[in-house]
C-alpha positions in Angstrom: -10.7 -30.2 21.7 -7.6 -28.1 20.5 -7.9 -24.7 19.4 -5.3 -23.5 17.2 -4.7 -19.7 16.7 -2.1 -17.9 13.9 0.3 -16.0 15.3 1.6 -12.9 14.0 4.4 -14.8 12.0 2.1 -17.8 10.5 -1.0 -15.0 9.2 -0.9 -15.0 5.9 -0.1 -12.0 3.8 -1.2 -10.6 0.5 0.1 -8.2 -1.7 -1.6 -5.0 -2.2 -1.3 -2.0 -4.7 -2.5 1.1 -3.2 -3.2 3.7 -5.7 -5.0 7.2 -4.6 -6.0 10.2 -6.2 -6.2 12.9 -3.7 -7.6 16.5 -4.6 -6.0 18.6 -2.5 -2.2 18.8 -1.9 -2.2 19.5 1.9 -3.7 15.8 2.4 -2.1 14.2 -0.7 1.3 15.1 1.5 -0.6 13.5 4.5 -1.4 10.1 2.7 2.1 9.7 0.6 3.9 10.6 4.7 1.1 7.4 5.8 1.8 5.1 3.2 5.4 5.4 3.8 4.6 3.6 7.2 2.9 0.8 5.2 4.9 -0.5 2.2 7.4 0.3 -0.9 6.6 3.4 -2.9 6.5 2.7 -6.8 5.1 5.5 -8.5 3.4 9.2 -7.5 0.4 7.6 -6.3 1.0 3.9 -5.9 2.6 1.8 -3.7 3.4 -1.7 -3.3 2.2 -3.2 0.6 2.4 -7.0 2.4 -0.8 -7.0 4.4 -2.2 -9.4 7.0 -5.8 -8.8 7.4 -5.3 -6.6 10.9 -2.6 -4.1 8.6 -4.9 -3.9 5.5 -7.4 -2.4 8.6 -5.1 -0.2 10.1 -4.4 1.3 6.9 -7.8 1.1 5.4 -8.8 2.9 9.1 -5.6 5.4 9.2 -6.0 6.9 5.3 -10.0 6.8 6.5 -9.4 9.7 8.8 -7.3 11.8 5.9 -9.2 11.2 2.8 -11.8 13.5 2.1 -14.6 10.6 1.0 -16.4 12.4 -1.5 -13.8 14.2 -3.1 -10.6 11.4 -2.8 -10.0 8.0 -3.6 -7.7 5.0 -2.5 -7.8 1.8 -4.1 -6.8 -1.4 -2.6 -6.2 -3.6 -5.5 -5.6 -7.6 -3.8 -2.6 -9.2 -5.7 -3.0 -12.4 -3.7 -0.6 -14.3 -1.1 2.9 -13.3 -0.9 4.3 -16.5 0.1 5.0 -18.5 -3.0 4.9 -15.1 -5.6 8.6 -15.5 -6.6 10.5 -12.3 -7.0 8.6 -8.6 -8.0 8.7 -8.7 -12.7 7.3 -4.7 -13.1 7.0 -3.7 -16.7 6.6 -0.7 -18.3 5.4 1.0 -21.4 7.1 4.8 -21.9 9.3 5.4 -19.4 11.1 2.3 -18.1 10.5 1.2 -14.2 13.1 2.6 -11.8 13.0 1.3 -8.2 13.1 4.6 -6.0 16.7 4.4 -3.9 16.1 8.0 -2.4 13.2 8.9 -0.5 11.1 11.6 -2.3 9.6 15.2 -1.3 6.4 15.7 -2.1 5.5 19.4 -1.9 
């Protein structure tokens, strides 16, 4: 019998929107530093993540210990595998979509 396991660099990934609403500023500054860690920041409260299943934990785990639970939220919204997507179409209404170059301050 052969037993077959993924490594790192054959898991699959999926993309991810991560969008919270965080009440209070002191750990809205301590999820946007987190998230940072974990993929490309697109808007206030949103950003764009490649997740294998053990990073989606991590994250899931790490914002877990910030996020005041009845009070906060984060979403995890699934956009399906990142192999294959082709390259990122973001459209906007108002305002048009500008990639972020600089790194912003969130005070």
């Amino acid at each position: 019998m052969v037993v077959l396991y993924r490594t790192p660099e054959t898991t699959m990934r999926n993309t991810y929107l991560v969008c919270y609403d965080i009440r209070n500023d002191k750990r809205l500054r301590k999820v946007y530093k987190t998230m940072r860690d974990f993929g490309d920041h697109l808007q206030y409260s949103i950003f764009e993540c490649q997740f294998t299943p053990i990073d989606l934990a991590k994250c899931r785990h790490t914002l877990s210990e910030i996020v005041k639970h009845n009070e906060d939220q984060v979403l995890f919204v699934d956009l399906g595998p990142t192999e294959g997507r082709g390259e990122r179409v973001i459209s906007a209404l108002g305002q048009p979509y500008s990639p972020i170059g600089a790194p912003c301050i969130v005070v």
